[in-house]
C-alpha positions in Angstrom: 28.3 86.1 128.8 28.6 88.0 125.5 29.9 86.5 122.7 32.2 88.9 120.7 33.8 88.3 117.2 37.0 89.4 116.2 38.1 89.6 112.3 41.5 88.0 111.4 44.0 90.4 110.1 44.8 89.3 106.1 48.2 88.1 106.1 51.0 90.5 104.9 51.6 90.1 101.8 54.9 88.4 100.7 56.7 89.7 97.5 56.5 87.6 94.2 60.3 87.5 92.8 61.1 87.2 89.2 63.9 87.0 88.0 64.9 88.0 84.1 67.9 88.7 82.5 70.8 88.9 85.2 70.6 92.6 85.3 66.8 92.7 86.5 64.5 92.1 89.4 61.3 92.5 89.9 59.5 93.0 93.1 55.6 93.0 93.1 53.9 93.8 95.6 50.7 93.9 94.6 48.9 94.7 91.3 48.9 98.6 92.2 51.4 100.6 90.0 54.8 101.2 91.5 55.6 104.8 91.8 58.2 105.6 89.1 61.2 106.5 91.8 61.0 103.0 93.8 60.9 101.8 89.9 63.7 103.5 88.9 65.7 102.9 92.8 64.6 99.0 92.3 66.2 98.8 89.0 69.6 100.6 90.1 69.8 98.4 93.1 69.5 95.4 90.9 71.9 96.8 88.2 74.7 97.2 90.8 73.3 93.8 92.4 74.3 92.1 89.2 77.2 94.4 88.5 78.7 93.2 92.1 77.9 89.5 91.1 79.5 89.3 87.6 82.3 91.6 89.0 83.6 89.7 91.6 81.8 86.0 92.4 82.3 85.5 88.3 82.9 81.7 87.2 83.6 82.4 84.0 87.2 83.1 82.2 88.0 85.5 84.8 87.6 83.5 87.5 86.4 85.5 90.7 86.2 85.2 94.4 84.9 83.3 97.0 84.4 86.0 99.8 84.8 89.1 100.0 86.3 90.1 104.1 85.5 93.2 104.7 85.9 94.7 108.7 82.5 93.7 110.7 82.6 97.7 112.7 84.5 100.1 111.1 85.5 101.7 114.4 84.7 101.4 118.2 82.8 104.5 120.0 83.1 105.4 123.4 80.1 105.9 125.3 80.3 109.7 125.5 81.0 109.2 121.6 77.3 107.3 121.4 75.3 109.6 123.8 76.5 112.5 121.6 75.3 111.0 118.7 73.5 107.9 118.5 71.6 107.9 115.4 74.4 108.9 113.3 77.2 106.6 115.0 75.1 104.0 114.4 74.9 104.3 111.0 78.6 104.7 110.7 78.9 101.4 112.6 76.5 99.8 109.9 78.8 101.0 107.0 79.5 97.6 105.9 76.5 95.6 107.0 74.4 97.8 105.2 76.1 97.7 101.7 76.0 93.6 101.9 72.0 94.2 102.2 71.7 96.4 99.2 73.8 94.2 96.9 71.9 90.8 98.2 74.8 88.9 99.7 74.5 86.7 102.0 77.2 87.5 105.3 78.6 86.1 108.4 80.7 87.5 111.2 83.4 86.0 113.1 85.5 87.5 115.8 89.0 87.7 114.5 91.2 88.8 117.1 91.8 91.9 119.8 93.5 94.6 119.6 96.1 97.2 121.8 93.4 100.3 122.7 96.8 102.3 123.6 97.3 101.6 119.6 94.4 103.3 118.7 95.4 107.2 118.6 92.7 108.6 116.2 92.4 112.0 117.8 90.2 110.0 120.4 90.5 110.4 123.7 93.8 107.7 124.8 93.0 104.8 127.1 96.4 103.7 127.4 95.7 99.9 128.4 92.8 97.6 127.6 91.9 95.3 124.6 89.2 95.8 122.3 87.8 93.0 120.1 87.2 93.4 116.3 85.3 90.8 113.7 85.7 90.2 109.4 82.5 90.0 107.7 82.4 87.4 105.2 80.4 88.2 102.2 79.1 85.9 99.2 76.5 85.3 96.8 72.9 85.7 98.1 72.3 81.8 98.2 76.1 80.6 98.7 75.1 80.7 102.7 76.4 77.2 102.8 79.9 78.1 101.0 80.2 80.9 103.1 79.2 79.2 106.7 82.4 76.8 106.0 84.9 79.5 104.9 83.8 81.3 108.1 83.8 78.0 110.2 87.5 77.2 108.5 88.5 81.1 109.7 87.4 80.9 113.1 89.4 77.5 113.3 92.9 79.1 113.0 91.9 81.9 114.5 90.6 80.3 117.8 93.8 78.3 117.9 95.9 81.2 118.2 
């Protein structure tokens, strides 16, 4: 039987983060320059990162918020609405997923409720019974997971009791 070597991928390799002043982050990803656009996107994104966290999760004199609830899906597609379109009604449904990314804040989604489809009447075809479900997106701090978690826990309490 023939013996037959096989070579061991390297591992991926995992970005070093440093942190500076609160308006910079630095991701390296390996000792080869960065190409001056991700530079320049990298520092925006970490610019409105810390604009976001001294904006609204502030401690200081102004106090600031907890969570920010934002809708979980913007909207609900039929499926002749996603045939037509997939790619692009997907990123609609993303709308508020994705900007939680970008800024770095940690998120979790609870089902909050249903909803009348008769009610709907956006120019969409009209189903005129049914019940559709929706969901809040909680979002704080990137490492407030913990904080979060209970605030959603504490939601879907009262909620599920209703």
């Amino acid at each position: 039987m023939a013996s037959t070597t096989q070579e061991t991928p390297a591992p991926p390799q995992t970005p070093d983060r440093k942190l500076g002043p609160p308006d910079t982050i630095v991701w390296r990803w390996s000792d080869d320059p960065v190409e001056e656009t991700s530079s320049a996107n990298l520092q925006t994104q970490a610019r409105l990162t810390a604009l976001v966290r001294n904006t609204f999760f502030s401690t200081g004199e102004r106090g600031g918020v907890d969570v920010v609830v934002v809708p979980t899906a913007p909207t609900h597609f039929t499926r002749a609405e996603m045939e037509a379109g997939p790619i692009g009604k997907n990123s609609f449904l993303s709308t508020f997923t994705h900007g939680g990314n970008v800024l770095d804040l940690c998120s979790v989604a609870c089902p909050a409720g249903e909803y009348d489809v008769g009610k709907l009447g956006l120019g969409k075809e009209v189903v005129e019974e049914g019940r559709l479900p929706f969901g809040v997106t909680f979002w704080g701090l990137s490492g407030g997971d913990a904080e979060v978690h209970e605030i959603a826990r504490r939601f879907e309490e009262v909620v599920g009791r209703e």
